[in-house]
C-alpha positions in Angstrom: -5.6 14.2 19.9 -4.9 14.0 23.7 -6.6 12.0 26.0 -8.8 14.8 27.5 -9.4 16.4 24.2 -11.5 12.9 23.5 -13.0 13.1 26.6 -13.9 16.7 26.5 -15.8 15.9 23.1 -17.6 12.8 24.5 -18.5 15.2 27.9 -19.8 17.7 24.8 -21.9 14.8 23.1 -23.2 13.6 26.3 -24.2 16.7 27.7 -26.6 17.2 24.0 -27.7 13.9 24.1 -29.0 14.2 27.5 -30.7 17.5 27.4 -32.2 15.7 24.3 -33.1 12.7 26.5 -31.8 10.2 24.4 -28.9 9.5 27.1 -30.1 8.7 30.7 -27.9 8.2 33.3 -28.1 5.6 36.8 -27.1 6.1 40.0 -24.3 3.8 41.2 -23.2 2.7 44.7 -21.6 5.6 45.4 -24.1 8.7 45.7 -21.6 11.0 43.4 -21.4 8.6 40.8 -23.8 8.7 38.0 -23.1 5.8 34.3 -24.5 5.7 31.8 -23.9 2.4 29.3 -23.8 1.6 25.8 -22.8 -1.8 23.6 -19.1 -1.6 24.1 -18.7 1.2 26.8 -19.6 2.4 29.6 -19.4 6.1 31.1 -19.4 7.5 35.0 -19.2 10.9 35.8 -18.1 11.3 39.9 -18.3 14.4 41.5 -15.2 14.6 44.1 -15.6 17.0 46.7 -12.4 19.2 47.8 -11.4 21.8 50.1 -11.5 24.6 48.0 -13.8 23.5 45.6 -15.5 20.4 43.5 -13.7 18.4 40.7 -15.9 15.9 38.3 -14.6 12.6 36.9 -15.3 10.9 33.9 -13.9 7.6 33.6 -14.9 5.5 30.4 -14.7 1.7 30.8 -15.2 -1.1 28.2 -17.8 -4.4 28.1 -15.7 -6.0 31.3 -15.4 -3.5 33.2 -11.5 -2.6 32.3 -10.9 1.4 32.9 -10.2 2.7 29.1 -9.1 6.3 29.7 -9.9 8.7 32.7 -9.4 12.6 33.0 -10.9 15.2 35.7 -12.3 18.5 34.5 -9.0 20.3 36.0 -6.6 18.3 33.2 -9.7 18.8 31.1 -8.8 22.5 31.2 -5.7 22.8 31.3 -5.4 20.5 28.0 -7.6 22.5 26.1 -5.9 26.0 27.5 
């Protein structure tokens, strides 16, 4: 399994466990970024603005703070086509 097939499956859990409410999420310094934590991990979802249109980032770091795995949802897309 690739990189951004994990991630699209986290993005897929998330997404449930928010509309559910068990998963809220905090603004960071930066007013596109929003993480959300748990024991071991900890997940931030960026919006990036671009000319032609708006890419999100997910980036997945561990306890200290060491970047895991990262994808955007254009190599999201293109893995899964």
């Amino acid at each position: 399994m690739t990189v951004e097939e994990r991630l699209w499956q986290l993005v897929q859990r998330l997404t449930k466990k928010t509309a559910e409410g068990s998963v809220s999420w905090e603004p960071t310094s930066n007013k596109a970024t929003f993480q959300t934590s748990f024991p071991k991990y900890s997940v931030r979802l960026a919006e990036i603005p671009r000319e032609e249109a708006v890419d999100y980032d997910i980036r997945i770091y561990d306890e200290g703070g060491r970047l895991l795995e990262r994808a955007n949802d254009v190599e999201i897309a293109s893995a899964l086509a």
